[in-house]
MIZA-334303 format. One record per residue (C-alpha): x negated, y negated, z negated; residue in three letters. Coordinates in steps of 0.25 Angstrom, whole numbers, plus 2048, in hexadecimal, padded with zeros to 3 digits. Layout:
% MIZA-334303
XYZALA/...
//
This chain:
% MIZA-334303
800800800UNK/7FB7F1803UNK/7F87E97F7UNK/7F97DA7FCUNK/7EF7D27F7UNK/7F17C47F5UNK/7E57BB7F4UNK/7EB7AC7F2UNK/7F77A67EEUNK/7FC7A17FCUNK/7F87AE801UNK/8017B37F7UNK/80D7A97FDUNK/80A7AB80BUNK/80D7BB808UNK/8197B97FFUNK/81E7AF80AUNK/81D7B8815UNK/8237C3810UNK/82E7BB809UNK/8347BC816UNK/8417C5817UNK/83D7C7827UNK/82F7CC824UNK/8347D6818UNK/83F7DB820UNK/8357DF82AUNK/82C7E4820UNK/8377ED81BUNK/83A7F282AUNK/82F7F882BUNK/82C7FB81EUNK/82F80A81FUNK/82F80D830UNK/82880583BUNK/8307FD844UNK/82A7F584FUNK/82C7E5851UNK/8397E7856UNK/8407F184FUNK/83D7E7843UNK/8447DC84BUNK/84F7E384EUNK/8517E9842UNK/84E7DD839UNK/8557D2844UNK/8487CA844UNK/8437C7851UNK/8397CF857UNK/82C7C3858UNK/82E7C0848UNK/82E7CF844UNK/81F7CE84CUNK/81C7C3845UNK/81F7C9838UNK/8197D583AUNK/80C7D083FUNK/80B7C8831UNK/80D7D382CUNK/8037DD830UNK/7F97D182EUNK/7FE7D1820UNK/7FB7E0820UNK/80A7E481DUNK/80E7E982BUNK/8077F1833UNK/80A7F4843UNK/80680184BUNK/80780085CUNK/80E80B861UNK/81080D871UNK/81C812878UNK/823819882UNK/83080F882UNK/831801881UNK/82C7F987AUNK/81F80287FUNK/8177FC872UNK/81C7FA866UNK/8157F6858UNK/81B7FC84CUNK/8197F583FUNK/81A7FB82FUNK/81A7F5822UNK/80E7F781AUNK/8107FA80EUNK/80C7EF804UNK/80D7E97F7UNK/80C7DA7F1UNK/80C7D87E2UNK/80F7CB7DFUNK/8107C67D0UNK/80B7BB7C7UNK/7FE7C47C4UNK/7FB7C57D3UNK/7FC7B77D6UNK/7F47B27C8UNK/7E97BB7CFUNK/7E97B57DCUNK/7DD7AB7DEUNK/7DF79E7E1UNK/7D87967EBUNK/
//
């Protein structure tokens, strides 16, 4: 399991604010236990197709998501499946006493 490590308190913001985001967990939810491709998760979430890339790119930068190509023989003849990764964040006053300020 990933153990996000948080090293500053804005890193700490920009993380809780990204995933504060009910698109973005309903994504991660979707393809928390199966893989779906790009537009299986549009579909099924009715988000559009470019912001679910969107998201999921952040997320695999983030390390929560990760994507697998697959080649076809039906269309679409590519496809990139994508999967949670399963992860934790602890967040509690201890944790954020600890973090370093800069």
């Amino acid at each position: 399991m990933l153990r996000l490590a948080i090293n500053s308190i804005p890193e700490l913001a920009k993380l809780l604010g990204f995933l504060g985001n009910e698109q973005r967990l309903a994504i991660l939810r979707a393809i928390g236990k199966e893989e779906k491709y790009a537009r299986e998760i549009s579909e099924e979430l009715g988000i559009s197709r470019p912001l679910v890339n969107i998201y999921i790119k952040q997320f695999e930068k983030l390390g929560l998501v990760e994507g697998r190509s697959q080649v076809s023989e039906e269309t679409p003849y590519f496809r990139r499946y994508y999967k949670s990764v399963p992860f934790e964040l602890v967040v509690s006053l201890e944790v954020i006493q600890k973090i370093k300020e800069e």
